[in-house]
Structures are given as structure tokens and as C-alpha cells.
N, C-alpha and C positions, 0 to 999 in steps of 0.2 A: 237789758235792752240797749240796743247800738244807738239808735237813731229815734225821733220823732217824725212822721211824716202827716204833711197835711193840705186839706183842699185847698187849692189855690184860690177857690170863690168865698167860702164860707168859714176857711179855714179851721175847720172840726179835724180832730184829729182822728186820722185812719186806722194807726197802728195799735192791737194788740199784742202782747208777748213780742215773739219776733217774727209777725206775720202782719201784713199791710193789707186792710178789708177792702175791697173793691163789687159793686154791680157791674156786673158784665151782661151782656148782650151781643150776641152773635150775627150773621150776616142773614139768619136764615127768622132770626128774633126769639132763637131762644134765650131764656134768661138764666142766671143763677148769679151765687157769692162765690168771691175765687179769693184767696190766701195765698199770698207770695209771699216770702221769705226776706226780709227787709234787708236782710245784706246783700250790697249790692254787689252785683254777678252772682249771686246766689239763685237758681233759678226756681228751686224747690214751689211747685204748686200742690195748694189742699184744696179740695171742693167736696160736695157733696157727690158720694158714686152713681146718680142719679144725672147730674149735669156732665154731660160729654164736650172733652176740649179735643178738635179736631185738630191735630199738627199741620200749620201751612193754613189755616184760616182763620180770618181777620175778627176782631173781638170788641167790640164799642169799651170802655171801660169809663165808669159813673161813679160820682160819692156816692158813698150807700147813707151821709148824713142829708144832704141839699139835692141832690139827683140829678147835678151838674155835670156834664159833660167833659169827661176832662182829655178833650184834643187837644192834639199841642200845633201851635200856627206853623212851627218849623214844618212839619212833614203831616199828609193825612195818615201814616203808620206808625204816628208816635203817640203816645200817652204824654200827658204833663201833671206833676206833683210836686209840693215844695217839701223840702226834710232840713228840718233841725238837726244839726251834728252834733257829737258830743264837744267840740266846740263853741257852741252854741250859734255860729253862724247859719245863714239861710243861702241852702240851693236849690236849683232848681232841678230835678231830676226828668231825664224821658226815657219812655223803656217802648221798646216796641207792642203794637198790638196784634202781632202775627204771631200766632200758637208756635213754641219750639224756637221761634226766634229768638235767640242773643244777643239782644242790642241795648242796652243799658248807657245813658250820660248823666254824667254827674258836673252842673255849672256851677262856675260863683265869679261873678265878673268875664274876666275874658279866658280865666282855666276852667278848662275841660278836660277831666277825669272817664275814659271809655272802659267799658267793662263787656264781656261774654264772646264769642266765636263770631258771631256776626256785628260787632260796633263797627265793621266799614261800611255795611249796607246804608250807612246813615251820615258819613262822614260831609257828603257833602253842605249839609248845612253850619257847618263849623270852620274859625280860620286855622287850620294845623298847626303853628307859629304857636298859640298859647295852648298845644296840648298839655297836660303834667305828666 
């Protein structure tokens, strides 16, 4: 296991193996479980073949422990989640909630760690100065 990752409200922990459980909810209100792949930039999704991720459409993402909402105040496109490192410090992670989008940040103070094809769609809420 790389990482712990966990609700920012209830603080339950998400991660199985090396997949981070999340309830998703769609624009349109469909539901299902989605499995990301906890290494980050890793984009790898598992789901049920029954739940359809449309590429380019927007995705609510819930603890599937507390049923909290986990938007991030930075941006309405972002998710928010804390992760224990194998350092055992605490950060914050935001990953986008657009199907196929690559937008992954990894915080702890003023460094910020971007990961996937798309981390400039998001740049603007960060000061560049402390990227790593």
C-alpha cells in the first residue's frame, strides 16, 4: 500500500489495496462506486460494468462512510481528500471531477506537487513560487 487516504469530515478511511472507494453521482443522478487507483497520476478507474463514466462529464464524488460531499472550496471541478504518506505527514489532495480529466494536486503547506495532462486547467488557484 503507497498511501492512506481519508474523509476530510469523518475521517474514515477510503482506501482499499491500491484503490480509493468513492460514491459518485452524476450530473444526470446516476449513482454507483468508482475505484481509482491511489497512486497519484495514476488514473486507472474500476467500477461496476453496469455504471457508465461518460468522458467530459462532471461527477459529484461522496464518502461512501459519512455521505459527505467532498467539494473542494478551491474550484467547483475539484474533489477534496486528505492522504497520509508513507511519511506519515498529512495532505491535502484535489483531483478533478471531469471523467478523463488529469488534474491531480498533491498540498502540504505551501508545496504543491501537480500530476496528469491536464494539472494546468487548475493552476490558477495555486501560487507557482512553491510548486516542487
Amino acid at each position: 500500500m503507497i498511501n492512506d487516504f481519508l474523509c476530510p469530515k469523518c475521517r474514515s478511511y477510503l482506501n482499499v489495496d491500491d484503490d480509493v472507494v468513492f460514491s459518485v453521482v452524476s450530473e444526470e443522478g446516476d449513482k454507483g462506486l468508482i475505484f481509482l487507483h491511489q497512486g497519484l497520476g495514476d488514473y486507472t478507474i474500476r467500477k461496476n460494468n453496469n455504471f457508465e463514466i461518460v468522458k467530459g462529464k462532471k461527477y459529484e464524488f461522496f464518502c461512501p462512510v459519512c455521505g459527505v460531499e467532498l467539494a473542494s472550496d478551491v474550484n467547483k471541478n475539484l474533489s477534496h481528500v486528505l492522504m497520509i504518506g508513507k511519511d506519515n505527514q498529512e495532505y491535502e489532495v484535489l483531483f478533478s471531477k471531469i471523467a478523463g480529466e488529469k488534474s491531480t494536486y498533491c498540498i502540504i503547506g505551501e508545496n504543491v506537487s501537480m500530476y496528469g495532462d491536464d494539472y494546468g486547467n487548475y493552476v490558477d488557484f495555486i501560487n507557482l513560487s512553491h510548486v516542487k
